[in-house]
N, C-alpha and C positions, 0 to 999 in steps of 0.2 A: 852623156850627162856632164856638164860644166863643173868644173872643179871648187872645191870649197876651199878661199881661202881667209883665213881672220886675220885682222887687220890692227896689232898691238896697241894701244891708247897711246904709247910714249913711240914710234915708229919714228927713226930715225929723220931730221929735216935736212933738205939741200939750202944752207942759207947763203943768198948770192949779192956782195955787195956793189954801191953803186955804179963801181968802172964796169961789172960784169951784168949790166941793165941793161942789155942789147936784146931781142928778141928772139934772133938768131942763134945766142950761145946756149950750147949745149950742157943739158942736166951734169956731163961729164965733169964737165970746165968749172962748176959749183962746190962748193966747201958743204961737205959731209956732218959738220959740227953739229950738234942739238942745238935747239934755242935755246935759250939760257932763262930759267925758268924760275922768275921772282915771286917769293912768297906772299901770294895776295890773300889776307884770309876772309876781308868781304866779297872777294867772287868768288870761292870756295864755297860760304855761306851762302851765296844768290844760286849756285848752280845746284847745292847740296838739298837747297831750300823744299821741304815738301809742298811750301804753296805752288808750288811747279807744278804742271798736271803731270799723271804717271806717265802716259804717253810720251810728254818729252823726255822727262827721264830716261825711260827706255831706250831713246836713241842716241843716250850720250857713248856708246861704245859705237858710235857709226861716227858719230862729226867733233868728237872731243874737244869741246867747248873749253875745258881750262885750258889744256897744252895752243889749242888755235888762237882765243883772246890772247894769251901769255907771249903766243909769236907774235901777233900781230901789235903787241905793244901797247893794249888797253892800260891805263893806267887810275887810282883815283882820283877821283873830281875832273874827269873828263867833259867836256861837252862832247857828245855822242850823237851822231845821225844814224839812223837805220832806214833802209831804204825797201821799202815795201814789204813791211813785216808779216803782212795777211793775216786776216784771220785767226790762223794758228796760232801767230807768235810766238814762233819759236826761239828764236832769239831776245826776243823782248823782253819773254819772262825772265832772262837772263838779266838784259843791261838793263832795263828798268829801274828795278830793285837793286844794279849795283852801284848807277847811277846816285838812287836816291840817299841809299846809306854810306857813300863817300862825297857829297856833297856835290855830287856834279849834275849832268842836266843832260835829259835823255828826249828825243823830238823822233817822231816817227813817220816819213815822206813819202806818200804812194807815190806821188808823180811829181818826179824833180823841176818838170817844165812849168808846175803853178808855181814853186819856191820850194827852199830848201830847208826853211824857218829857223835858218837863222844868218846870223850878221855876216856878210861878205869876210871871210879871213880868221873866223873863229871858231871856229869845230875843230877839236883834238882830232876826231876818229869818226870816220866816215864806214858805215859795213855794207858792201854790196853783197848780197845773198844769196846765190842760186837763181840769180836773176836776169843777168846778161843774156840769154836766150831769147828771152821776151823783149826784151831792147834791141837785137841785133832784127828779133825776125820785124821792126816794127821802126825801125831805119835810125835808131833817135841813140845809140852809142856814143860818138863821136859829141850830140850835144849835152848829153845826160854828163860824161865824164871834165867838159868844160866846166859844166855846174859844180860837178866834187871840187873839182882844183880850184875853183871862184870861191869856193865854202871853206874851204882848209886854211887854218892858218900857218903859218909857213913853219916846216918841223912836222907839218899833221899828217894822218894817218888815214889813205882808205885800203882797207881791208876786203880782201874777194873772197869768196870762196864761190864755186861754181863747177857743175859737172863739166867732166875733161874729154872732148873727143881725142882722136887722135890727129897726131898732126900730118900738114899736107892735104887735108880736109878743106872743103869752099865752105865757109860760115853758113852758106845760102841755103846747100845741104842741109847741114847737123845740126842748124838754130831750129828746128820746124821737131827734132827728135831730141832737143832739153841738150847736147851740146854744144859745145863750143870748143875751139882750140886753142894752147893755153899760148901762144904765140899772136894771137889775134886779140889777146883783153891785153897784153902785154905790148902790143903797139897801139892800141887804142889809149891808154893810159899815158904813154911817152907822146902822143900827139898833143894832149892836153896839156903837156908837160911838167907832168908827173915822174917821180924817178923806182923804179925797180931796186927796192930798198934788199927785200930777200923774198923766196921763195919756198915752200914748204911739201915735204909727201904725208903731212900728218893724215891728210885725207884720200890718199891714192887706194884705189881699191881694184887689183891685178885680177880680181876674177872678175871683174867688170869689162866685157868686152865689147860696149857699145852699143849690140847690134840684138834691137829688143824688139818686137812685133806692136808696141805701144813708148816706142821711144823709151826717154826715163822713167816713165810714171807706169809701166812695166813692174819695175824694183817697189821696194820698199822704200817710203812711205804708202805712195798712193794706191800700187799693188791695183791696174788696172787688170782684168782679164779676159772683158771682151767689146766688143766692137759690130757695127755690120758685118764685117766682113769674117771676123773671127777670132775664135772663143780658146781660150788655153785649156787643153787638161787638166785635171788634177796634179799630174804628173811634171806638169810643165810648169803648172805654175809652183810646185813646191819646188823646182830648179831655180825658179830665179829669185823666191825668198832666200833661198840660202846664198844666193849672190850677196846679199845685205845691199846696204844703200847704194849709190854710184860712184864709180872713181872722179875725185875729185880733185880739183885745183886750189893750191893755198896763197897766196900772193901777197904781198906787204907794198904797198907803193907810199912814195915821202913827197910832201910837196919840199921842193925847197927853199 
């Protein structure tokens, strides 16, 4: 039976400044500080907000949207890109409405290769989602992260989050099972020449061990449980609910 372990809202961050943006450096070599967590009381309001369906609610003790926005630097009257927010909109219900009520201005991008929508050099805050996977298996990384840095204006913000394989993993692997390595979005990002502003565990999840008979979508949300080939227990599949969502990657990167 995999071990159960819960995963604190406020979990300590690794915040890594820009001399320590190398790909290479070790979680070790990183400053143990918490973010530093500014009183914002319209995204408080947006995330508190019951126009939110219950469902996302629910998963706010899996991706802690205020402590993650608050790392990652959202600020009000942001110009905000979201980059293929789905259906769901998960995030969206968020900055939408936080957008709207601090005066800034929120644009929603499936596919970065038609445009970004907006002006070359003026987006606060860019958010890649849980996304990278679909871009890595689908070759288009290296030009999608051009497009961020082409959009940011200098000072700006793109924001990752994304399921973490483990490292020393081939991308070619673990993009096809919803990971990635967190050393691979992290030189992708410095090719485009982006800088590794800080780094975060708010989203690490240690009883997540990668290795699921339906990739991520195994876990919680999508809670896959069967296939041609093969069908979970009952048994099994209550093991890997109690996994909760997946260990995850938090990343801050700055254009200059």
């Amino acid at each position: 039976m995999r071990p159960v372990v819960l995963i604190a809202a406020a979990l300590a961050a690794l915040v890594a400044t820009p001399a320590l943006a190398q790909a290479h450096a070790p979680r070790s070599a990183l400053s143990t500080a918490m973010p530093e967590l500014q009183e914002d009381s319209a995204l408080q309001a947006a995330i508190a907000s019951t126009t939110r369906p219950e469902g996302d609610r629910a998963r706010d003790v899996f991706r802690h949207p205020y402590e993650s926005l608050t790392f990652w630097g959202l600020t009000p009257g942001a110009t905000i890109v979201e980059l293929a927010p789905g259906r769901a909109g998960w995030w969206r219900h968020i900055l939408e409405p936080y957008a709207a009520a601090t005066g800034g201005r929120y644009v929603a991008v499936d596919n970065p290769a038609e445009g970004m929508g907006v002006e070359d050099g003026s987006a606060d805050f860019i958010l890649a989602a849980r996304m990278i996977h679909n871009w890595a298996r689908g070759g288009v990384v290296d030009a999608n992260f051009a497009l961020f840095a082409k959009a940011l204006k200098s000072g700006g913000v793109l924001a990752v989050e994304q399921h973490r394989s483990a490292e020393g993993l081939n991308v070619a692997d673990t993009a096809s099972t919803g990971y990635v390595p967190e050393s691979y979005v992290i030189q992708a990002a410095q090719r485009a020449g982006l800088v590794l502003d800080a780094r975060s565990e708010l989203n690490a999840n240690p009883a997540d061990d990668h290795d699921h008979p339906f990739g991520v979508w195994t876990l919680k949300p999508t809670r896959t449980s069967a296939n041609d080939d093969r069908t979970l227990t009952p048994a099994e599949r209550a093991e890997y609910d109690a996994i909760g969502e997946s260990d995850g990657m938090t990343l801050r990167f700055r254009k200059p």
